[in-house]
N, C-alpha and C positions, 0 to 999 in steps of 0.2 A: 118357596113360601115359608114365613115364619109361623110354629107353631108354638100357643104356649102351653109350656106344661112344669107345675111345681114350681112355677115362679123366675123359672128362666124361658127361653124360645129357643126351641129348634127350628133346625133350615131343613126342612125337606125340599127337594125335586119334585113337585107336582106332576112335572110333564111325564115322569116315571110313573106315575099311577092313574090309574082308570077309574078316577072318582074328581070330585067338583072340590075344589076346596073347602067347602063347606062339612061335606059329608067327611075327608082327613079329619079337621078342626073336631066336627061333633063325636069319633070315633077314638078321638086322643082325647077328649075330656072327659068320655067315660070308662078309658084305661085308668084315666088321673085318680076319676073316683071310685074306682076298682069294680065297676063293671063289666068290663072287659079284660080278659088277658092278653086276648088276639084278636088280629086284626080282619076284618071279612074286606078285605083293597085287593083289588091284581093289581100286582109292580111287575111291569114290564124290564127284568133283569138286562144288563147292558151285557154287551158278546166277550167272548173270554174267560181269562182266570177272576177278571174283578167279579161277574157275575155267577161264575161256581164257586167263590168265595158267599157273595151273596146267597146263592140256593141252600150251601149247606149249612150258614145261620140263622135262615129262615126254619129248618130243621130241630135247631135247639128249643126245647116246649120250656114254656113261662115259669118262671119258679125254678130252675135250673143254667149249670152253665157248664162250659167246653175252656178246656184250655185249648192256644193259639195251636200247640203242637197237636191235641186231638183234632183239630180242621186240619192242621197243614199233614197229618199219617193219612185221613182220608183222601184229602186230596193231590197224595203225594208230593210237596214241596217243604220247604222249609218254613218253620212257625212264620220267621220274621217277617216273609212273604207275604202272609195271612193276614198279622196283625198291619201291615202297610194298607193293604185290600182294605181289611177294616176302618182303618183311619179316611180311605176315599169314600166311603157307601154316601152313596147319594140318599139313601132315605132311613137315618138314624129311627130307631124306635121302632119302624115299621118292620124292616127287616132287622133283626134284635141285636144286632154287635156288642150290645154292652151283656150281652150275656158270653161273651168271649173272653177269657181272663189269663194269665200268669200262670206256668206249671206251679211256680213256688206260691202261690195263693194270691200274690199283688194283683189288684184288677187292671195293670196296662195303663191303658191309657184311652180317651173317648174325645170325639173330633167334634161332637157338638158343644155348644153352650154350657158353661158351668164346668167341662173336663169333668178330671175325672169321681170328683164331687156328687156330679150329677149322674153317671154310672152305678156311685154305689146307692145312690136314691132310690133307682131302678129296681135296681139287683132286691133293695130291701124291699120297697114296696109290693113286688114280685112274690119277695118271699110270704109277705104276709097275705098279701088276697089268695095266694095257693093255698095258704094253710089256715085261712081263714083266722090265722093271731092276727094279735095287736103289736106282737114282738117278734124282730127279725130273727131267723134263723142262720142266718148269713154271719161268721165271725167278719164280720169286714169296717171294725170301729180301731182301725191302726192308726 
């Protein structure tokens, strides 16, 4: 299903989640309007490393980010493994990939709508509902 959010749409995998499309849609419109930081949805993670990729971005809390190499020391592989993992997650936003980033500070890259554009939208928005600004705390205007 397409979700819209800031003016582009994400593809989530509905079948991955244990809610109505309705209740995703009204759950990302009130991240939009920074009511939400997270998500109250079961995602049903898929078997393997895609999905212990998934669990431990789900782990990364809102307003915060992990470089590819801090997932890939936890989960003992190599970053670039990760950041691949990342680029398949069937359910962008919900489980938070865009808060996965660049040892050297670049944010990578993001496999929904808008690229990486719309990662760093995230990342700012993120930073301001956590900190309750109006202004990002994120250097990320490269």
């Amino acid at each position: 299903m397409r979700v819209p959010l800031f003016g582009e749409s994400i593809e989530i995998d509905d079948g991955l989640v244990d809610a109505s499309p309705a209740e995703i849609r009204a759950q990302v419109a009130a991240y939009e309007r920074g009511d939400r930081t997270r998500f109250d949805l079961m995602v049903r993670y898929p078997d393997g490393f895609l999905g212990e990729v998934m669990r431990a971005m789900a782990e990364i809390p809102p307003g915060e980010t992990r470089t590819y190499g801090d997932l890939a020391a936890t989960l003992d592989t190599a970053p670039v493994a990760v950041g691949q993992a990342c680029g398949r997650n069937p359910v962008p936003l919900l489980v938070p990939c865009h808060r996965v980033v660049g040892s050297d500070g670049g944010l990578g890259g993001y496999s929904a709508s808008g690229g990486v554009e719309t990662k760093r939208r995230l990342l700012d928005h993120e930073a301001r509902v956590e900190t309750g600004s109006r202004q990002s705390r994120l250097p990320l205007d490269e």
